[in-house]
N, C-alpha and C positions, 0 to 999 in steps of 0.2 A: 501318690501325690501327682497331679496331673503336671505339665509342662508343657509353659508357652514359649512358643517364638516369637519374636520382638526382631524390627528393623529400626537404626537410629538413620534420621531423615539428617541430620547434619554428618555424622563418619561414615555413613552407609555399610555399618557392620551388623551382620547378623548375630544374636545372643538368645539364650535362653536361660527360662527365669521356672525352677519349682514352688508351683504354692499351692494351697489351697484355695477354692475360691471365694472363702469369704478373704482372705492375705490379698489375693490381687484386686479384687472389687476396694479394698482398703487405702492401699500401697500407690503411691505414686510411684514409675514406671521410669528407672533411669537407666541409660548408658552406661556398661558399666567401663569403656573403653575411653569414652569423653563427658559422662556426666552430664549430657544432654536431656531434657526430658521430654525433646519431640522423636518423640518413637512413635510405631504404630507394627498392630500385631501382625504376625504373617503367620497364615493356614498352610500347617506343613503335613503330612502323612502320618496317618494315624496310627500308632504299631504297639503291641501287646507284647507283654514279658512274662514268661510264665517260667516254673520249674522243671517241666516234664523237658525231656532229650528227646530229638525224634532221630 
Protein backbone atom coordinates (compact mmCIF):
# COMPACT_ATOMS: atom_id res chain seq x y z
CA UNK A 1 0.00 0.00 0.00
CA UNK A 2 1.64 3.09 -1.24
CA UNK A 3 2.40 6.19 1.30
CA UNK A 4 1.80 9.73 1.11
CA UNK A 5 3.32 12.60 2.69
CA UNK A 6 1.14 15.44 3.77
CA UNK A 7 2.27 19.07 5.04
CA UNK A 8 -0.43 20.87 7.34
CA UNK A 9 -0.36 24.60 6.27
CA UNK A 10 -1.75 25.80 9.78
CA UNK A 11 0.92 23.44 12.46
CA UNK A 12 3.44 23.10 9.71
CA UNK A 13 3.90 19.36 10.62
CA UNK A 14 4.86 16.82 8.41
CA UNK A 15 2.60 13.18 8.53
CA UNK A 16 2.05 10.42 6.58
CA UNK A 17 -1.06 8.86 5.45
CA UNK A 18 -1.20 4.70 4.01
CA UNK A 19 -3.93 4.12 1.51
CA UNK A 20 -4.89 2.95 -1.50
CA UNK A 21 -5.60 5.09 -4.23
CA UNK A 22 -8.91 4.88 -4.75
CA UNK A 23 -9.08 5.56 -0.05
CA UNK A 24 -7.14 8.86 -0.76
CA UNK A 25 -8.85 10.07 -4.24
CA UNK A 26 -12.06 9.31 -1.54
CA UNK A 27 -10.98 10.56 1.83
CA UNK A 28 -10.67 14.08 2.95
CA UNK A 29 -7.12 14.73 3.96
CA UNK A 30 -6.73 15.70 7.80
CA UNK A 31 -4.12 16.87 10.38
CA UNK A 32 -3.74 14.36 12.39
CA UNK A 33 -1.93 16.69 15.06
CA UNK A 34 -4.49 19.66 14.76
CA UNK A 35 -7.43 18.46 12.62
CA UNK A 36 -6.77 21.02 10.03
CA UNK A 37 -7.81 19.99 6.58
CA UNK A 38 -5.39 22.60 4.74
CA UNK A 39 -2.89 20.24 3.92
CA UNK A 40 -1.07 19.68 0.74
CA UNK A 41 0.97 16.74 -0.30
CA UNK A 42 4.76 16.72 -0.17
CA UNK A 43 7.06 14.54 -2.86
CA UNK A 44 9.26 12.65 -0.79
CA UNK A 45 11.88 9.84 -2.03
CA UNK A 46 10.78 6.99 -3.51
CA UNK A 47 12.10 3.71 -1.60
CA UNK A 48 11.42 -0.12 -2.01
CA UNK A 49 11.13 -2.75 0.68
CA UNK A 50 11.92 -6.06 -0.25
CA UNK A 51 12.72 -9.53 1.52
CA UNK A 52 16.10 -10.36 0.08
CA UNK A 53 19.43 -9.37 2.73
CA UNK A 54 22.18 -7.97 0.77
Amino acid sequence: MPVYEYACQDCKKRFEIRASLQEREKTKVQCPHCQSEKVERVFSAFYAKTSRKS
